[in-house]
Every structure is written in C-alpha cells, then in structure tokens.
C-alpha positions as CSV (number, residue, x, y, z in Angstrom):
1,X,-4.1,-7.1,16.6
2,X,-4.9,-6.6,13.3
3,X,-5.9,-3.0,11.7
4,X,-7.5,-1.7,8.5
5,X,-7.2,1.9,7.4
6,X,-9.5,3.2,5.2
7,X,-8.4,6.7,3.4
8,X,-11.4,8.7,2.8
9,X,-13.0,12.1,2.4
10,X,-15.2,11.7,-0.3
11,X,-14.4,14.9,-2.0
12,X,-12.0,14.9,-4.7
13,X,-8.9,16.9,-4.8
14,X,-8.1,17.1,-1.1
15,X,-5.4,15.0,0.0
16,X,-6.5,11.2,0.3
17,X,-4.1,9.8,-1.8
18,X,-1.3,12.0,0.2
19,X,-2.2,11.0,3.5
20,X,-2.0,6.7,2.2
21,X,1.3,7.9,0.7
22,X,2.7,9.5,3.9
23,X,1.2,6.7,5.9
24,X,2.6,3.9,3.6
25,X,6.0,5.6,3.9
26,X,5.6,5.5,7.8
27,X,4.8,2.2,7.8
28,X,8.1,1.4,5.7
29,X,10.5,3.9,7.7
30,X,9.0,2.4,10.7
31,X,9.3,-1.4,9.9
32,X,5.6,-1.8,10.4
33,X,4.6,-5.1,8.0
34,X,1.8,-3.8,5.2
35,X,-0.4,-4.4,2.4
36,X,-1.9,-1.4,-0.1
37,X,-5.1,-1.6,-1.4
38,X,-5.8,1.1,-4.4
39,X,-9.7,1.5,-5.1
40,X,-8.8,4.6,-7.6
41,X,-9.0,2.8,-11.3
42,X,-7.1,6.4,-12.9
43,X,-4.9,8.1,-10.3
44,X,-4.0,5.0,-8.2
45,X,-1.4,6.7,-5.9
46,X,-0.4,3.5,-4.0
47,X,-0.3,1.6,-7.4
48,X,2.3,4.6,-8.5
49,X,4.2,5.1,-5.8
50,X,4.6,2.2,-4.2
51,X,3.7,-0.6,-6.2
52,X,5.8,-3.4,-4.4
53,X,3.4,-2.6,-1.3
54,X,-0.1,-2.1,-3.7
55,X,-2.7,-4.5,-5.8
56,X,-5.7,-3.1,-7.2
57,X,-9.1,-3.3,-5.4
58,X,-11.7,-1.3,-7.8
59,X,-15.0,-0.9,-6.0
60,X,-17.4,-2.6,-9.0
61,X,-19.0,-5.3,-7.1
62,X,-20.7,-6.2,-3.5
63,X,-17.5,-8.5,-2.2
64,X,-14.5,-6.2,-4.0
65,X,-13.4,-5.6,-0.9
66,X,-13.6,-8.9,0.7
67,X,-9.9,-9.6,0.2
68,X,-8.9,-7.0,2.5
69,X,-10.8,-9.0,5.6
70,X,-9.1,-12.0,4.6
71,X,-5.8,-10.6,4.0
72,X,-5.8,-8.6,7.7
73,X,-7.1,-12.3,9.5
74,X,-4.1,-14.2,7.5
75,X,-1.3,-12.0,9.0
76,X,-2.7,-10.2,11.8
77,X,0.7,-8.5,12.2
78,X,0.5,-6.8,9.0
79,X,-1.4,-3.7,8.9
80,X,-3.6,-3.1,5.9
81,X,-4.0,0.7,4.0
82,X,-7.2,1.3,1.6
83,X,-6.5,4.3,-0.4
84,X,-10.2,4.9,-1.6
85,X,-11.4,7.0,-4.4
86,X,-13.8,9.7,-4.2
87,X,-17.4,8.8,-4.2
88,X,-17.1,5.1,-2.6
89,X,-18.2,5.6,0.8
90,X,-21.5,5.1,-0.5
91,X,-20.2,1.5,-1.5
92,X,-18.2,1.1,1.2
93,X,-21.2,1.8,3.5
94,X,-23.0,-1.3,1.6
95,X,-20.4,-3.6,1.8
96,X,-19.9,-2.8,6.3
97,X,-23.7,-2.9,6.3
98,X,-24.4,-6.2,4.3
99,X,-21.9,-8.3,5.6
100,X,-21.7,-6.8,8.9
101,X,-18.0,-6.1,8.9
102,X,-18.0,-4.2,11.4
103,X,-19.0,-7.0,13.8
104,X,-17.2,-9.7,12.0
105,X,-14.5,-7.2,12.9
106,X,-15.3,-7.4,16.7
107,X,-15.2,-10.6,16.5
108,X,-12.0,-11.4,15.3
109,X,-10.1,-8.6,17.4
110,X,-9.9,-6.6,13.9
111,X,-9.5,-2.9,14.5
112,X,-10.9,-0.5,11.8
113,X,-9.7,3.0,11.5
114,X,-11.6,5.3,9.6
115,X,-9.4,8.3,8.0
116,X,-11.3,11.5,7.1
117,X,-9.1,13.6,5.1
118,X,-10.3,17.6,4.9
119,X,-9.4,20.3,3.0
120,X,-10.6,23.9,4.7
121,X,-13.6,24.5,2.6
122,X,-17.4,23.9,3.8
123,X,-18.0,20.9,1.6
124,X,-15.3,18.8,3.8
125,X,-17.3,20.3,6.7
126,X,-20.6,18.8,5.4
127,X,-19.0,15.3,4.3
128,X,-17.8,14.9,7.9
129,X,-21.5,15.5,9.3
130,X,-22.4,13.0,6.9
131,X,-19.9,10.6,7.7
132,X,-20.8,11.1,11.5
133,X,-24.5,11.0,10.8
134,X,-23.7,7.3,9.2
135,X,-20.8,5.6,10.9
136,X,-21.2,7.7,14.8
137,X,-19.1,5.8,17.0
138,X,-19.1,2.5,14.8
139,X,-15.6,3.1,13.3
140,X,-12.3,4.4,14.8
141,X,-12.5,8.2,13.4
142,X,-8.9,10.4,12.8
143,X,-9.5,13.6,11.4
144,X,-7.0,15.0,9.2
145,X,-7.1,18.7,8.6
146,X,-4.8,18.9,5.4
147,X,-3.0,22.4,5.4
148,X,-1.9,21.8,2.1
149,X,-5.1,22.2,0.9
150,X,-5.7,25.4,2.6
151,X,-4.4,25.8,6.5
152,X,-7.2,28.0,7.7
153,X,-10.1,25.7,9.4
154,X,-12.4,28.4,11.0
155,X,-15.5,27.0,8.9
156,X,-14.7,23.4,10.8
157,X,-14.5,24.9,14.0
158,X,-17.4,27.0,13.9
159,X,-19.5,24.3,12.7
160,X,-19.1,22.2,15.7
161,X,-18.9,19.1,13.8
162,X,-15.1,18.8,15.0
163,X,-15.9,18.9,18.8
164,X,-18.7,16.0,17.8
165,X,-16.3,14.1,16.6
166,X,-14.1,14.4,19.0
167,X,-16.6,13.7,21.9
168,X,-17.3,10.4,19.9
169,X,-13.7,9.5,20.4
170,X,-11.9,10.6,16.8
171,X,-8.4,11.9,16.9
172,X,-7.2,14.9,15.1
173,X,-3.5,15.3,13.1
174,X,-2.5,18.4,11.3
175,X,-0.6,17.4,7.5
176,X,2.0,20.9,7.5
177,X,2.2,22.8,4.6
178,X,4.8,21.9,1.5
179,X,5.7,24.2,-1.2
180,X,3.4,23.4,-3.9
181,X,6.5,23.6,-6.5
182,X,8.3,20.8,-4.4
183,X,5.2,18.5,-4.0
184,X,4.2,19.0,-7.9
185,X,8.1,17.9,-8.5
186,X,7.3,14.6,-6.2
187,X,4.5,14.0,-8.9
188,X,6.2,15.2,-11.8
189,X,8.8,12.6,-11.3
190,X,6.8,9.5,-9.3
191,X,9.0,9.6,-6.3
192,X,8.4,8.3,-3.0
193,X,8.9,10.5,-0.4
194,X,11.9,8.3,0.8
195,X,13.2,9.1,-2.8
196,X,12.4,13.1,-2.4
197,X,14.8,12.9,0.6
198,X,17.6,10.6,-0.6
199,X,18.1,11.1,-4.1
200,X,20.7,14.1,-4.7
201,X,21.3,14.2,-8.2
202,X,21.0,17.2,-9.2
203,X,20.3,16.5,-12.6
204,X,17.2,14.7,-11.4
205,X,16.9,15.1,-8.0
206,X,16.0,17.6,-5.6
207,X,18.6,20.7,-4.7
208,X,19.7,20.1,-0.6
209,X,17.1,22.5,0.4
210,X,14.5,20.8,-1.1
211,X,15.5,17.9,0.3
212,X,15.7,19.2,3.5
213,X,12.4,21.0,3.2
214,X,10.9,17.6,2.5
215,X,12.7,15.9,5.3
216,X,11.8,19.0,7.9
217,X,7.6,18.4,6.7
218,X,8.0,14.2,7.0
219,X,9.6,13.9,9.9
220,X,6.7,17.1,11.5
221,X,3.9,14.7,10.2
222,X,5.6,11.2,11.4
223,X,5.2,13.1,15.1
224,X,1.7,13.7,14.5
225,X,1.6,10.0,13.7
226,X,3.3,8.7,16.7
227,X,0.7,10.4,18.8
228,X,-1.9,7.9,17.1
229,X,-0.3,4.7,18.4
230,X,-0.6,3.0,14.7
C-alpha cells in the first residue's frame, strides 16, 4: 500500500520540520523506499538536510501538490513525506476538498497520515480542535507531543481535545527531550542526524557524549515509531 505523510501543526516554531527529519532518517536507517516533498520556500529542512531524498513543492497554486498523488500511485512501495510550512493547511484543505483526494485516495488503496506536531502551549491545543473540527475521522491522525518544545502537556490534557482524538482513532508518540546546545549544533552545521552520530572529528564533529546523547534520543524516538507500524 501506498502512504502519504503530511507534517503539520500550523503554528510556527514547534517542531514540523524535526519530526520530517527524524522520520526521513527512519525511513533511511530502516530501508523503507521514499520521496521528500518541502512546501517551506525559506527554511526547507528536507531540501537542507537531505536533499538527495527532497524536491520542492511550494504551495502557490490549486494542483502544487498534485505530484505527490502521482508519485505515491507510480511506486506504491515508496512511502511519500510532506514537510509543510506553517499556514498551509488552509491550502491543503482546498486542494483534499476540490479534488476529493481523500476519496481518490480510497480508491486507489492510498493511505494518508495526518501528523500534528504540538508544542505544550494553548495555541497547539486550539490548532488541534481546529484540525479535528475539519478533517474528524477523514484522515489517519498521530499526535506528536514535542518535549523539545516544552515537556509539560497539562493544557492538552485538560482540554479534552486529546482523548477526542484519540476516540477518533489518532495515535500519540512522545519526541524526548535533546539539549538545546546539541540540536542548535545539528543546525549550525547541516548534519543529518546519521551524521550527528557518526561523524567523530573532533575538530568538526560531536565529542562521544554528544554523540551518544544523540544516539540515546534517536534510537528512544525510533521505538515510539515502531509502535506506529509505518
């Protein structure tokens, strides 16, 4: 079967393009076949990191996203990752709602998974009642509560939004906390998380318990991936 990921969240600045970086590496350390699609025009994190995976797919008109259906039918063993911006599920809504993707997607045994990446503030809480409110059980949900960004969620789970989710079928992972001076080192120096691991230059690289701090936090978030059967 074929599968489409789309990366979301909506909200700038809390983790999107981390979570199609982790997953991109999973699929690679995993020997799962893939394509990257990159909807983000300035900070293109797919584009960046892992360019012989990534094209461009810049959300400007109705049918910019039309190569992704055709790229999932052409190799249904190949799974497809959309690493979208902030502020395009607005588009993206259009383009599953005029075309009726979503069918089309039925029809040709095309699975869609629907990432919702949250930070632990109340504006992730609102976006996912929004996105619920839209998409209900339509699309394949997996929450992803992003500790990085703050590894607290009491304002999710008092709002109840997570248990509605939940009860419409999503799936929950957990992205562990890194040391922010070892993932601002990752950017700093455009390395794959592969890279982070591997490379011990010292000169360049990452000391051994860097290394290993990045290996201990991969290997914790591949687990939670496992469980989702990708």
């Amino acid at each position: 079967m074929s599968s489409i990921h789309f990366i979301g969240g909506e909200k700038g600045g809390v983790g999107k393009s981390l979570v199609a970086r982790v997953l991109a590496q999973y699929f690679i350390d995993r020997n799962l076949p893939f394509i990257g699609f990159d909807t983000d025009r300035s900070h293109g994190a797919l584009l960046r990191f892992y360019a012989d995976f990534a094209a461009p797919a810049v959300l400007e008109q109705h049918d910019s996203l039309d190569p992704i259906i055709e790229h999932a039918l052409e190799q249904p063993e190949r799974r497809v990752l959309v690493d979208l911006a902030a502020q395009t599920q607005e588009s993206l809504r259009k383009w599953l709602d005029d075309a009726q993707v979503i069918e089309l997607a039925q029809e040709h045994d095309l699975k869609l998974t629907w990432w919702q990446v949250m930070d632990a503030g109340r504006d992730s809480v609102d976006l996912l009642q929004q996105w619920l409110d839209t998409f209900g059980e339509r699309l394949k949900l997996v929450l992803v509560l992003n500790e990085i960004r703050g590894d607290r969620f009491d304002i999710l789970n008092a709002s109840g939004q997570r248990e509605r989710a939940e009860s419409m079928g999503a799936s929950v992972m957990h992205i562990r906390r890194l040391p922010d001076a070892t993932m601002q080192k990752i950017d700093r120096q455009s390395a794959s998380f592969w890279s982070a691991i591997n490379n011990n230059d010292r000169a360049t690289g990452f000391g051994l318990l860097e290394r290993q701090r990045v290996k201990v936090w991969l290997s914790r978030t591949y687990e939670e991936l496992d469980k989702l059967a990708l």
